[in-house]
PyMOL CGO cylinders between C-alpha atoms (Angstrom):
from pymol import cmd
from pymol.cgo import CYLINDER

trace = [
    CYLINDER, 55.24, 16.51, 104.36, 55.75, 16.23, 107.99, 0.3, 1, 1, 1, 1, 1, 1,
    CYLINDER, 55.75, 16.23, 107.99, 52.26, 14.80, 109.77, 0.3, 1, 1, 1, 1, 1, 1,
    CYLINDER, 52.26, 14.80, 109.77, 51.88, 14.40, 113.52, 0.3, 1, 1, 1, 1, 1, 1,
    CYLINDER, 51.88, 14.40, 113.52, 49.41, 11.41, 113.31, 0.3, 1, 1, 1, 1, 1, 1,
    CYLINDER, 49.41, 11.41, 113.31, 48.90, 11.11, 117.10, 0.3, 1, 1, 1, 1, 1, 1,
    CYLINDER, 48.90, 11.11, 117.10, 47.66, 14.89, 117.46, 0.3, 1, 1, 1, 1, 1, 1,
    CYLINDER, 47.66, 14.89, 117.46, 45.08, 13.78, 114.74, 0.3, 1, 1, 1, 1, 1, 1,
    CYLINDER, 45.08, 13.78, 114.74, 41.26, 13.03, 116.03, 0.3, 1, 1, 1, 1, 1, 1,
    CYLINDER, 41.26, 13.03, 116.03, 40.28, 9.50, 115.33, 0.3, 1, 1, 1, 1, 1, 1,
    CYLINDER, 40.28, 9.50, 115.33, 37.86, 8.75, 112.45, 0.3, 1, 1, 1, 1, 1, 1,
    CYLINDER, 37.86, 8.75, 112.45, 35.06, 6.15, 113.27, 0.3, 1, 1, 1, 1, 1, 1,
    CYLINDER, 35.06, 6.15, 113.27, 34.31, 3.94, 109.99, 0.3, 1, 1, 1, 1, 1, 1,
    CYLINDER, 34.31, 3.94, 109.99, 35.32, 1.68, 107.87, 0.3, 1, 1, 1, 1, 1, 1,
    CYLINDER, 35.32, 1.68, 107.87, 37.64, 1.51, 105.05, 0.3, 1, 1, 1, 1, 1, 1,
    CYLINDER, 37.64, 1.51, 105.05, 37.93, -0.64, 101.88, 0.3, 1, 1, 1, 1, 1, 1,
    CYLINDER, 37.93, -0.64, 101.88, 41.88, -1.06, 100.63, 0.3, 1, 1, 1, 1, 1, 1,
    CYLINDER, 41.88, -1.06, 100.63, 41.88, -2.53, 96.72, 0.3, 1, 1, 1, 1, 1, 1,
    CYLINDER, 41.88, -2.53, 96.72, 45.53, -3.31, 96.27, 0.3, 1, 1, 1, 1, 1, 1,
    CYLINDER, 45.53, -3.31, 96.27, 47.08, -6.16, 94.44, 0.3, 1, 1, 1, 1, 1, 1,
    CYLINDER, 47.08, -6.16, 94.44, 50.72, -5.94, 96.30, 0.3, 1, 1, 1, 1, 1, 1,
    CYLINDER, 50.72, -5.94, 96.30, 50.35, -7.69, 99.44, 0.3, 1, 1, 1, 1, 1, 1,
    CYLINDER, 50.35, -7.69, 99.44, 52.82, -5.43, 101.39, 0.3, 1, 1, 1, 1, 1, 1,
    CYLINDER, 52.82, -5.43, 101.39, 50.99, -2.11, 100.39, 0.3, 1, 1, 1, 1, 1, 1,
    CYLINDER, 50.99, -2.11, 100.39, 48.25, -3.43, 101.27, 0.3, 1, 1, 1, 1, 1, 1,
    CYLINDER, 48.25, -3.43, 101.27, 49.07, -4.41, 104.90, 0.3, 1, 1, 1, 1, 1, 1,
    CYLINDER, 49.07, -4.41, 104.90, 50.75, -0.91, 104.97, 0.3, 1, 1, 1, 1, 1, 1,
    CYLINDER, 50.75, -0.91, 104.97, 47.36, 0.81, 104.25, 0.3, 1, 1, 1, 1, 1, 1,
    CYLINDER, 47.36, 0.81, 104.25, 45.47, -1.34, 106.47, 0.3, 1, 1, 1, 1, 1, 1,
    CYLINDER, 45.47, -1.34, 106.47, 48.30, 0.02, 108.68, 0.3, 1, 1, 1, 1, 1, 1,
    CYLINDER, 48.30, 0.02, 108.68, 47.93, 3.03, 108.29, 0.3, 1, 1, 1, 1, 1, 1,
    CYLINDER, 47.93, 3.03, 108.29, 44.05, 3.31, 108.39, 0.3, 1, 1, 1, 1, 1, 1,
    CYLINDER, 44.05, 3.31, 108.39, 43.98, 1.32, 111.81, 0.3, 1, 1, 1, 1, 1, 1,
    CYLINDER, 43.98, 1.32, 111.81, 46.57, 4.35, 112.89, 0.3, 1, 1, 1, 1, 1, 1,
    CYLINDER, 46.57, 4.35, 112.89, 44.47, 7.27, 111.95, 0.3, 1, 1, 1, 1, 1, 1,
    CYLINDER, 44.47, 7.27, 111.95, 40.81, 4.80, 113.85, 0.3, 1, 1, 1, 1, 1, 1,
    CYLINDER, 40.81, 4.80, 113.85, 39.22, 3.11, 110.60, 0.3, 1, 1, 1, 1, 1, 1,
    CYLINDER, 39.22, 3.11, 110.60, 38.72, -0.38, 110.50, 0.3, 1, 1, 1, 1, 1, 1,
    CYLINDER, 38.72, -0.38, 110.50, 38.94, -1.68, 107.20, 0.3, 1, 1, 1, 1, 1, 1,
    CYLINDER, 38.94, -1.68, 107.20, 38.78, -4.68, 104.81, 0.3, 1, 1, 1, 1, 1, 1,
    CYLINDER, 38.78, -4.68, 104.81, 41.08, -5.27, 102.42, 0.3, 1, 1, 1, 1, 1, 1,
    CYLINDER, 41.08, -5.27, 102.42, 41.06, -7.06, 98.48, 0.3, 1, 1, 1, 1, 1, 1,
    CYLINDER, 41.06, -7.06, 98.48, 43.47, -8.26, 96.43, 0.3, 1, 1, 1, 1, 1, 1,
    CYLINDER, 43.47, -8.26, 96.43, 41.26, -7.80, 93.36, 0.3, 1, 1, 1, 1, 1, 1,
    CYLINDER, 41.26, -7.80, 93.36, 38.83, -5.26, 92.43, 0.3, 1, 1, 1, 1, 1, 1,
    CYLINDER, 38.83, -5.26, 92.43, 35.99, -8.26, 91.55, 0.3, 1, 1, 1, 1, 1, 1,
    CYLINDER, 35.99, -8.26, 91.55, 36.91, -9.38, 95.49, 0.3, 1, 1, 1, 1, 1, 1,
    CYLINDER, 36.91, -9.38, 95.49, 35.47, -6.49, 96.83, 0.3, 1, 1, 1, 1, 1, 1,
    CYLINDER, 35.47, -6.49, 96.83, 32.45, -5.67, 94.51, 0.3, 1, 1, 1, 1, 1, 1,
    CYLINDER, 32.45, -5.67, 94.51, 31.32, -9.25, 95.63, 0.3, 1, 1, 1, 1, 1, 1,
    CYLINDER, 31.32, -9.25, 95.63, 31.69, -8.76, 99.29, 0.3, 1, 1, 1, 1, 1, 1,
    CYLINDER, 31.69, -8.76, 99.29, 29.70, -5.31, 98.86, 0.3, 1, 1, 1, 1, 1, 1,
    CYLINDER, 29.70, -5.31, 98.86, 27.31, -6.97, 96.69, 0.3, 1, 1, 1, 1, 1, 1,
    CYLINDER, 27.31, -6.97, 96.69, 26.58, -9.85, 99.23, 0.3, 1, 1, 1, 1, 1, 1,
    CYLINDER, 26.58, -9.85, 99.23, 27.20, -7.31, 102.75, 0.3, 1, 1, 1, 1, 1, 1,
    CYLINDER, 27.20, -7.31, 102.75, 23.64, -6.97, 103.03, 0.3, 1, 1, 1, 1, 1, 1,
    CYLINDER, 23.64, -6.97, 103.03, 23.46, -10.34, 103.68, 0.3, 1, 1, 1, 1, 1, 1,
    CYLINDER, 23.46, -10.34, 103.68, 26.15, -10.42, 106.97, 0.3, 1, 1, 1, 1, 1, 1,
    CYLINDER, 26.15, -10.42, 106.97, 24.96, -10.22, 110.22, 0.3, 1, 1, 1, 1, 1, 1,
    CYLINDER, 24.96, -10.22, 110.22, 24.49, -6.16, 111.35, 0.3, 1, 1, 1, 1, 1, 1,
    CYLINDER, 24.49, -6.16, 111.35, 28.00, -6.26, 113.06, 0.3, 1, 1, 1, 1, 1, 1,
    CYLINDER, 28.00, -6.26, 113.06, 30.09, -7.35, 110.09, 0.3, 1, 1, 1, 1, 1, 1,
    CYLINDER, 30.09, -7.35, 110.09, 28.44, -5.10, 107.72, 0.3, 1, 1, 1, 1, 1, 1,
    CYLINDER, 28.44, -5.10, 107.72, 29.67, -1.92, 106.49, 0.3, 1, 1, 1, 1, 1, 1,
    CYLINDER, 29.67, -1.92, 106.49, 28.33, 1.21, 107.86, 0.3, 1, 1, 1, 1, 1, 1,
    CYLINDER, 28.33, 1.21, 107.86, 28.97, 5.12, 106.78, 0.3, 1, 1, 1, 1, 1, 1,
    CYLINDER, 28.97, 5.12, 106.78, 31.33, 6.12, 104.06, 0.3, 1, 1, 1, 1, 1, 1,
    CYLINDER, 31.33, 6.12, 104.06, 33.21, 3.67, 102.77, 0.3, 1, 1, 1, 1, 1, 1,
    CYLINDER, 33.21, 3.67, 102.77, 36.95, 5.05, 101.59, 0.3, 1, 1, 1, 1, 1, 1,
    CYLINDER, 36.95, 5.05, 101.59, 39.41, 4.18, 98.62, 0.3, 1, 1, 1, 1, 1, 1,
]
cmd.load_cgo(trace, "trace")
């Protein structure tokens, strides 16, 4: 599969990447910042639930807004 990813229309919004490999990880942070998400990204599953349990607590600017992708 063959994807032009600079005739693609950024998407605003944040991502969360789960992934215990360090390298994959960086790649799909990579690869989201590429295609206009910012993201955050976990070793561990537990990692993330507790930042999304406590984001309601961050300041406005470092809190998660819209849809939230895996």
């Amino acid at each position: 599969m063959n994807i032009e990813w600079e005739k693609l229309s950024p998407i605003p919004g944040w991502g969360i990447v789960v992934e215990d490999d360090p390298i994959l990880r960086v790649l799909m942070v990579d690869i989201l910042a590429e295609i206009g998400l910012h993201s955050l990204d976990f070793e561990t599953a537990d990692e993330a639930l507790i930042y999304l349990l406590s984001a309601s607590r961050l300041p406005q600017k470092h809190a998660l807004r819209g849809a939230l992708c895996a």
